[in-house]
C-alpha positions as a Markdown table, in Angstrom:
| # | Residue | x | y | z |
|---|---|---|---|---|
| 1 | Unk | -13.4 | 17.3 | -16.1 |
| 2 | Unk | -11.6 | 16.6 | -19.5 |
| 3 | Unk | -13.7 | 14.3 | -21.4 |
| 4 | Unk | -11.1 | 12.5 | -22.8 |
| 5 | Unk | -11.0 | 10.2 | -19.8 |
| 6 | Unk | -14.9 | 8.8 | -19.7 |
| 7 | Unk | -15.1 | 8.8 | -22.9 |
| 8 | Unk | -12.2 | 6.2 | -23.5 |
| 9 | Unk | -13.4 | 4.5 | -20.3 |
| 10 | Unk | -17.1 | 4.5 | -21.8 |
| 11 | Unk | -16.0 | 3.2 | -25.0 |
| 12 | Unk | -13.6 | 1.0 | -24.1 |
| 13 | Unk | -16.4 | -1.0 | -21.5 |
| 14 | Unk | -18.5 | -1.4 | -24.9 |
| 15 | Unk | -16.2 | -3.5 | -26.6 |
| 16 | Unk | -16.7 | -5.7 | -23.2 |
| 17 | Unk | -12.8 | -5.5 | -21.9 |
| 18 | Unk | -11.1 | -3.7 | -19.7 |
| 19 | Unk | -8.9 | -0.5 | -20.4 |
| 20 | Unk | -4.9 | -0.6 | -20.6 |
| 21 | Unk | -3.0 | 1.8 | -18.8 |
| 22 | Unk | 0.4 | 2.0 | -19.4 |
| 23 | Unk | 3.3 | 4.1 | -17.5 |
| 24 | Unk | 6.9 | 5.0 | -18.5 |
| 25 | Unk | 9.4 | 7.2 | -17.0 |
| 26 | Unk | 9.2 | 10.8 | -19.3 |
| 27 | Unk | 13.0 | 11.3 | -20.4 |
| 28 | Unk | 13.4 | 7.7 | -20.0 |
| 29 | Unk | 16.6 | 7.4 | -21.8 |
| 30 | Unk | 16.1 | 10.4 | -23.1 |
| 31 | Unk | 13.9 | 13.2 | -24.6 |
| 32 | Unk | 13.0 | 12.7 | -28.3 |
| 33 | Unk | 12.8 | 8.8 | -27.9 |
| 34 | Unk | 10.6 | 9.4 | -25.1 |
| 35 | Unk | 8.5 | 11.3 | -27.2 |
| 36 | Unk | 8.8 | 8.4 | -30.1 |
| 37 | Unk | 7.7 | 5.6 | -26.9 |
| 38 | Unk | 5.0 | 7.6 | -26.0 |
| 39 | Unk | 3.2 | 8.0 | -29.3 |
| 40 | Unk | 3.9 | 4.4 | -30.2 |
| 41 | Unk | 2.1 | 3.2 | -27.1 |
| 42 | Unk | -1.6 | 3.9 | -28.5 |
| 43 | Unk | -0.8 | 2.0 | -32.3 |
| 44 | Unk | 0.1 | -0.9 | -30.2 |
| 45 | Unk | -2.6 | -1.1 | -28.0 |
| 46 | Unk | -2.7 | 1.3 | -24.9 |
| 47 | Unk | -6.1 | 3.1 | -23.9 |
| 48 | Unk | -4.9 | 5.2 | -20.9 |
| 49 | Unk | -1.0 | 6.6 | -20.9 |
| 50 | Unk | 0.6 | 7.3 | -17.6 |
| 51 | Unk | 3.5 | 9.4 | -18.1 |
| 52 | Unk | 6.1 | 9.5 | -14.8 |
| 53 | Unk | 7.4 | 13.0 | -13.5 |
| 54 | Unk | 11.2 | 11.9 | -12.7 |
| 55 | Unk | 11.9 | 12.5 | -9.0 |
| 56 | Unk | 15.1 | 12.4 | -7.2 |
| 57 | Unk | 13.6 | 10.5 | -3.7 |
| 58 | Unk | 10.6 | 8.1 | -5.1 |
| 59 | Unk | 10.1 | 6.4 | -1.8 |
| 60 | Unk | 6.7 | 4.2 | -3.2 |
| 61 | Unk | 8.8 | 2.9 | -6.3 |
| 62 | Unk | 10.6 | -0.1 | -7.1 |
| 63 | Unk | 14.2 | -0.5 | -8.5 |
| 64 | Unk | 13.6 | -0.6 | -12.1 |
| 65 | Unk | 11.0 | 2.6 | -12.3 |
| 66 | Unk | 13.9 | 4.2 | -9.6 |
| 67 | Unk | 16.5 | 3.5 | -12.2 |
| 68 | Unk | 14.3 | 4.6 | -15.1 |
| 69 | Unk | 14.3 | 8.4 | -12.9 |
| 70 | Unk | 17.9 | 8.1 | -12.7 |
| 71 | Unk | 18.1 | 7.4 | -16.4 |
| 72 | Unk | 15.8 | 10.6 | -16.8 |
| 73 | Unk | 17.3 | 12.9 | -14.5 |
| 74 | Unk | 20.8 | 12.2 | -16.0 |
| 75 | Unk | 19.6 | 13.0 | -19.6 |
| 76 | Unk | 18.5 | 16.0 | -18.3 |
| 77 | Unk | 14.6 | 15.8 | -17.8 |
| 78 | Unk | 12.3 | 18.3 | -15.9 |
| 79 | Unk | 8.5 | 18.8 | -14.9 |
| 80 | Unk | 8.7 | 21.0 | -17.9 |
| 81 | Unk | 10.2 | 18.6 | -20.1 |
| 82 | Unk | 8.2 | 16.2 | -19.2 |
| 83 | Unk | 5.0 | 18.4 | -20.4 |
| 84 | Unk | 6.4 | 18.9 | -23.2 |
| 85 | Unk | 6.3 | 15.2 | -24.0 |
| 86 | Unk | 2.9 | 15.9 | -23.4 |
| 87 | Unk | 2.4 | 18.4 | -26.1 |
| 88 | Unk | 4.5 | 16.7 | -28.9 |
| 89 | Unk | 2.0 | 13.8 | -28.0 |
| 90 | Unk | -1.0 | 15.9 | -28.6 |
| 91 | Unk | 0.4 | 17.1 | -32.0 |
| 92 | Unk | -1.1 | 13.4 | -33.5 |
| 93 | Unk | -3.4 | 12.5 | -30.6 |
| 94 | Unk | -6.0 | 14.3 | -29.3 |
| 95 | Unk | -8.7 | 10.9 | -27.9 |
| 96 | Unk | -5.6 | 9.1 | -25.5 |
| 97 | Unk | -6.0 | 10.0 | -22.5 |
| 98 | Unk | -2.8 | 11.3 | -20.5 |
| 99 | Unk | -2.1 | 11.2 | -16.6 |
| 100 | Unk | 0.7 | 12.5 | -14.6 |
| 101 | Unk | 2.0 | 10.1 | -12.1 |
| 102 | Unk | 5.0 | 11.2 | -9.6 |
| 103 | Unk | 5.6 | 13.0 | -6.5 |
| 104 | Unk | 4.6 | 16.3 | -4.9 |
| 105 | Unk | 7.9 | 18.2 | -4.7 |
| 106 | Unk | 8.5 | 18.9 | -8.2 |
| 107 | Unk | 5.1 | 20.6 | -8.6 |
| 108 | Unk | 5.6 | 22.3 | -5.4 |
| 109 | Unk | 8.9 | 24.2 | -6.8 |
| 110 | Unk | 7.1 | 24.9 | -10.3 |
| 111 | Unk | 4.2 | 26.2 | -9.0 |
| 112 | Unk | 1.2 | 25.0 | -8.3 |
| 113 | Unk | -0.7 | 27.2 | -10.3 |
| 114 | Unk | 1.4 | 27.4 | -13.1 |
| 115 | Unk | 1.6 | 23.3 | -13.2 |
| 116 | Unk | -2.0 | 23.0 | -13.8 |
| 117 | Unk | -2.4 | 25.8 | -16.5 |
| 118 | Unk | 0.5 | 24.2 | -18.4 |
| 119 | Unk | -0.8 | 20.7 | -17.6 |
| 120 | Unk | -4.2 | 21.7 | -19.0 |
| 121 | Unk | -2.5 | 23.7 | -22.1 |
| 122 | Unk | -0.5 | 20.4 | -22.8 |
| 123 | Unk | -3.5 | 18.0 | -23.3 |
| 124 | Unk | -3.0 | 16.7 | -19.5 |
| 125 | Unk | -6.3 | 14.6 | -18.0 |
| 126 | Unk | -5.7 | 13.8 | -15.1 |
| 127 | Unk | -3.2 | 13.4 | -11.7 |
| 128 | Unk | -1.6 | 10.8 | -10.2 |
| 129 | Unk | 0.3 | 12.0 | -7.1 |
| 130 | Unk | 1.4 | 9.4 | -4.3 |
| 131 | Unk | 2.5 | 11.3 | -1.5 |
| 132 | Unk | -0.3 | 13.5 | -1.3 |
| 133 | Unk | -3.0 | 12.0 | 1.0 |
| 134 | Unk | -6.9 | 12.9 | 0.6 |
| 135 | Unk | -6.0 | 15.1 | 4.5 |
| 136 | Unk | -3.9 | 17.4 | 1.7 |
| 137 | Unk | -6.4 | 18.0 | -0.4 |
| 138 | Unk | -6.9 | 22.0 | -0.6 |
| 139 | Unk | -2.7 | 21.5 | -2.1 |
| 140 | Unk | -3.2 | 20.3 | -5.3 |
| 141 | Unk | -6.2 | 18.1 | -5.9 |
| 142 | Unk | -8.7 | 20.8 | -5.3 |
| 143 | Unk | -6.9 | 23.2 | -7.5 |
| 144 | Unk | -7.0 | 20.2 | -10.0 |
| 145 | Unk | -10.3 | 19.5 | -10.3 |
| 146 | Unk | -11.5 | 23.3 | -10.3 |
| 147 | Unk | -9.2 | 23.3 | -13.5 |
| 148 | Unk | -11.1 | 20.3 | -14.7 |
| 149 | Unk | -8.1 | 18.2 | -14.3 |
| 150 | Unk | -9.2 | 14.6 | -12.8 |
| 151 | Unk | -7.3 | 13.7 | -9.6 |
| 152 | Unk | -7.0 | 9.8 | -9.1 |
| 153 | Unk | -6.2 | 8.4 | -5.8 |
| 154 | Unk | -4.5 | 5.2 | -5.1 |
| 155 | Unk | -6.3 | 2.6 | -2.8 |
| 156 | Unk | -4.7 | -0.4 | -1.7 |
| 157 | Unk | -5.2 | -3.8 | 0.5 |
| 158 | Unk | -5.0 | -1.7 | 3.9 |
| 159 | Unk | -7.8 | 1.0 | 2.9 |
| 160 | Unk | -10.3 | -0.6 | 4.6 |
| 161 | Unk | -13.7 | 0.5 | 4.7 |
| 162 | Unk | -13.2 | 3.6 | 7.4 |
| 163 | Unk | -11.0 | 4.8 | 5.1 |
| 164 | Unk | -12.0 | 4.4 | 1.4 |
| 165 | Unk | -15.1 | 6.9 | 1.6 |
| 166 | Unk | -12.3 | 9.6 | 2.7 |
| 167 | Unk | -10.1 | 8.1 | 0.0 |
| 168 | Unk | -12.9 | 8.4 | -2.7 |
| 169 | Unk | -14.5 | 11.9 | -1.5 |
| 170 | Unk | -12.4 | 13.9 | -4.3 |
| 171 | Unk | -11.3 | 11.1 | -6.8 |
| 172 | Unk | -12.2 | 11.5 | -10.2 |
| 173 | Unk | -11.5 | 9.7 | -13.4 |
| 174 | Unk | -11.0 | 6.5 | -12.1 |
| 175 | Unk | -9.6 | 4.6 | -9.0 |
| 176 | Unk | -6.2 | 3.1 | -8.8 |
| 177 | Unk | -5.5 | -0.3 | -6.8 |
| 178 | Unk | -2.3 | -1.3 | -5.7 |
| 179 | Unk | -2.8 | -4.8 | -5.4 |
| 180 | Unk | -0.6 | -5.6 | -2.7 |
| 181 | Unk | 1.7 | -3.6 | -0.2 |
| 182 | Unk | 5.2 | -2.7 | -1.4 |
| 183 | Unk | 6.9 | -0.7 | -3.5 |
| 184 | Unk | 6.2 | -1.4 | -7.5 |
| 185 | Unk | 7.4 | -4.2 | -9.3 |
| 186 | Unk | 6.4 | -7.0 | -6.9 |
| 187 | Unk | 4.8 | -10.0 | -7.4 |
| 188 | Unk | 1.6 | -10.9 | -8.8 |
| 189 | Unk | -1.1 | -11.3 | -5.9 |
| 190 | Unk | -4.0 | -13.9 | -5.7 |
| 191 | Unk | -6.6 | -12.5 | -8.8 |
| 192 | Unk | -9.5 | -14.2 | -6.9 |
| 193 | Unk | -8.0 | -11.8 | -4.0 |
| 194 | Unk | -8.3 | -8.8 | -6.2 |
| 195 | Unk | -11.7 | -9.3 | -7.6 |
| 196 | Unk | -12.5 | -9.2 | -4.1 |
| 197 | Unk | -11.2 | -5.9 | -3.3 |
| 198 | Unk | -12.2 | -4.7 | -6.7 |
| 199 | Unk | -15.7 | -5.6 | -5.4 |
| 200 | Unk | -15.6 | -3.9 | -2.1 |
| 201 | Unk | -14.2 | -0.4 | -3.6 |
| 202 | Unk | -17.1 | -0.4 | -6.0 |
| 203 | Unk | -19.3 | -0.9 | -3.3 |
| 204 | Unk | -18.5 | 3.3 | -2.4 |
| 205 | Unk | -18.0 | 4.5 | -6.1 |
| 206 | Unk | -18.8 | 4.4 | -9.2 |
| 207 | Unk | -15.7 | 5.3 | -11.0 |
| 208 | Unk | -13.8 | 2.7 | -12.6 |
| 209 | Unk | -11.3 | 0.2 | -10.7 |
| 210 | Unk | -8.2 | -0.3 | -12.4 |
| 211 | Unk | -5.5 | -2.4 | -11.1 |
| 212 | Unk | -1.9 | -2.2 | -11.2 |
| 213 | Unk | 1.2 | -3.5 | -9.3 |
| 214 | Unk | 3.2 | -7.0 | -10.6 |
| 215 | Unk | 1.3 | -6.9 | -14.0 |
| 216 | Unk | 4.3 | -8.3 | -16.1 |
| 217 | Unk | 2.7 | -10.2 | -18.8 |
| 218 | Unk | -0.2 | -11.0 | -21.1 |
| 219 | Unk | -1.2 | -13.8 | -18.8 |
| 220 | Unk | -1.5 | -10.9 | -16.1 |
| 221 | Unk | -3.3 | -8.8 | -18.0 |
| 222 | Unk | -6.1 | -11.6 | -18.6 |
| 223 | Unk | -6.4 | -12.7 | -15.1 |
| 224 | Unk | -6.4 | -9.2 | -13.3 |
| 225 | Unk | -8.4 | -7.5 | -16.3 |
| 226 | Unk | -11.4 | -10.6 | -15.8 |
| 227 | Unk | -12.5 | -8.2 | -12.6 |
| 228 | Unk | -11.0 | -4.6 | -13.4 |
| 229 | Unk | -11.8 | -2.3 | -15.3 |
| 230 | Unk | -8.5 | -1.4 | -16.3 |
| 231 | Unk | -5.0 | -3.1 | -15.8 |
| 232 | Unk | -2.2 | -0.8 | -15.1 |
| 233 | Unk | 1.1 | -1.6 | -16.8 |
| 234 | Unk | 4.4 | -0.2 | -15.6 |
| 235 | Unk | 7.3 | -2.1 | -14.7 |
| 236 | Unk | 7.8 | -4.3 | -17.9 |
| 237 | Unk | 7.3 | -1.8 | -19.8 |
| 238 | Unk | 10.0 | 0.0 | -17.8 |
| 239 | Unk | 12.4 | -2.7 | -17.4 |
| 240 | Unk | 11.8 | -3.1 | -21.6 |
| 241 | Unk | 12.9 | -0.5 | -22.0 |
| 242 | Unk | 16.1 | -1.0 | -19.5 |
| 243 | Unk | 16.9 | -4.0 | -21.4 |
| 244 | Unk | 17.3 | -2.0 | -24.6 |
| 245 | Unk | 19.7 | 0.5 | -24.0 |
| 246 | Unk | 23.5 | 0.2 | -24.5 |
| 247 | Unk | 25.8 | 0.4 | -21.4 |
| 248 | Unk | 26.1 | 4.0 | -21.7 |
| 249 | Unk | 22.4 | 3.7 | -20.9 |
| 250 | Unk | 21.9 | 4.9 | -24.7 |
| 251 | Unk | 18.5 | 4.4 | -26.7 |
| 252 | Unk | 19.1 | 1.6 | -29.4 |
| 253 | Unk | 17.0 | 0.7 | -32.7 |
| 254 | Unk | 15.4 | -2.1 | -30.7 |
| 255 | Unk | 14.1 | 0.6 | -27.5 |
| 256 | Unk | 10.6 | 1.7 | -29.1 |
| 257 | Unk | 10.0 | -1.6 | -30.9 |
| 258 | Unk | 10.7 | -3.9 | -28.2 |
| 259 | Unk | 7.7 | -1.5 | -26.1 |
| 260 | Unk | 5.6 | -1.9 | -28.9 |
| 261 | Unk | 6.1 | -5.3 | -29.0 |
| 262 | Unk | 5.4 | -6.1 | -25.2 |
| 263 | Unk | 2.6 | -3.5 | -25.4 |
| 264 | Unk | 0.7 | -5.2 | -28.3 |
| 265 | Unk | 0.8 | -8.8 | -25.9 |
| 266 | Unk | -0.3 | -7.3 | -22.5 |
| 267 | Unk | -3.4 | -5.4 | -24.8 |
| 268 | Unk | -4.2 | -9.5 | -26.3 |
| 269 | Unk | -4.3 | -9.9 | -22.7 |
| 270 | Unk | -6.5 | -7.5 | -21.6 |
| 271 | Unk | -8.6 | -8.4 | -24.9 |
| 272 | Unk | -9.5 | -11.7 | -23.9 |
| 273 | Unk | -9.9 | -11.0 | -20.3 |
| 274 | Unk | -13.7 | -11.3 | -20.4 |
| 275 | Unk | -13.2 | -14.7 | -21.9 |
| 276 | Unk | -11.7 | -15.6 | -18.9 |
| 277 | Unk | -14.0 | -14.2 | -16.5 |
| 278 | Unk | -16.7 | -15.9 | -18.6 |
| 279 | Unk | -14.9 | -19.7 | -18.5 |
């Protein structure tokens, strides 16, 4: 596997806190200031950077990240667009890790082979892909791993404990929980509920737990983050974005501050988490 991804995970445990994960929507408004959000994500506090594959039918997300693929789309955004992101990234950052999170199709059409060599020649660590179950494995997450690219599977309230081994078998990186059922964006579940589950996945691995789904603010970020070992970020940061653009659906002056701004409070969050746990 990359390294990049234990590593940050390792070091990030040894300051005591959990790890940040942070999506956006590549070509969300537009090329170059996607490139400009994405490497301002790490000064203001982000350890792990999801970076979305815009898709024309994203039946698991909410409005806002559906909109933000609209946005993309529009502008003109592709799969190999959005690895290019990827690679202007890597020009200043070689220790943040990177992971792909979207939908089959659009590797399908480019090529399942020819994704993962550009993935892996774009500084790439890992796979998020939500519509591929563990059943589909030989697909893409198989080719993935024997490239050394970390495949990370989504667990949520309903994988019960039948299921989580099969969910688990070929996971890598780290674990993602969806903390409640529903498209993204929803509400903020019960934290005493998610160290719970939290708990019970650990019980079959050993990989990381990190937990996204509703996380909006700091506040979020402390209680989830007092059990996780990561808090996943997407939404806000989305919907921040959203809130910054003109009418025309333009970037403004105020689109990469007002990420960096929101992205500096959920990492305070996440920062004093352990204090929280500890009180």
């Amino acid at each position: 596997m990359t390294a990049r991804m234990d590593k940050r995970f390792a070091d990030v445990a040894a300051e005591g806190r959990p790890v940040l994960v942070t999506y956006f929507m590549g070509g969300d408004p537009d090329f170059e200031t996607s490139v400009s959000i994405m490497k301002a994500l790490p000064k203001a506090g982000a350890d792990v950077i999801e970076l979305g594959m815009p898709f024309s039918d994203p039946m698991a997300d909410g409005p806002a990240i559906q909109l933000a693929g609209q946005r993309s789309l529009k502008s003109g955004q592709t799969l190999a667009k959005t690895l290019e992101i990827a690679r202007r990234f890597r020009e200043d950052d070689q220790r943040t890790p990177i992971v792909l999170m979207g939908y089959y199709n659009p590797i399908y059409i480019y090529g399942v082979d020819r994704f993962l060599t550009d993935a892996l020649a774009a500084g790439i660590d890992g796979l998020i892909v939500v519509d591929l179950p563990p059943e589909m494995d030989d697909e893409l997450c198989i080719p993935a791993l024997e490239k050394g690219i970390n495949f990370i599977r989504l667990a949520t309230p309903t994988t019960d404990d039948r299921r989580l081994p099969k969910v688990l078998e070929n996971t890598s990186g780290f674990v993602y929980y969806v903390s409640m059922n529903g498209i993204t964006g929803s509400a903020l579940p019960d934290p005493s509920l998610i160290a719970g589950a939290v708990g019970r996945i650990k019980a079959h691995t050993n990989l990381p737990v990190c937990v996204g789904f509703g996380v909006k603010t700091a506040e979020h970020a402390r209680a989830i983050g007092a059990s996780a070992d990561g808090v996943v970020v997407g939404t806000a940061i989305v919907n921040q974005i959203a809130s910054s653009l003109t009418e025309e659906g333009k970037a403004t002056d105020a689109t990469v501050p007002g990420v960096e701004a929101l992205v500096r409070g959920l990492s305070a969050g996440v920062r004093s988490a352990r204090l929280a746990a500890a009180e």
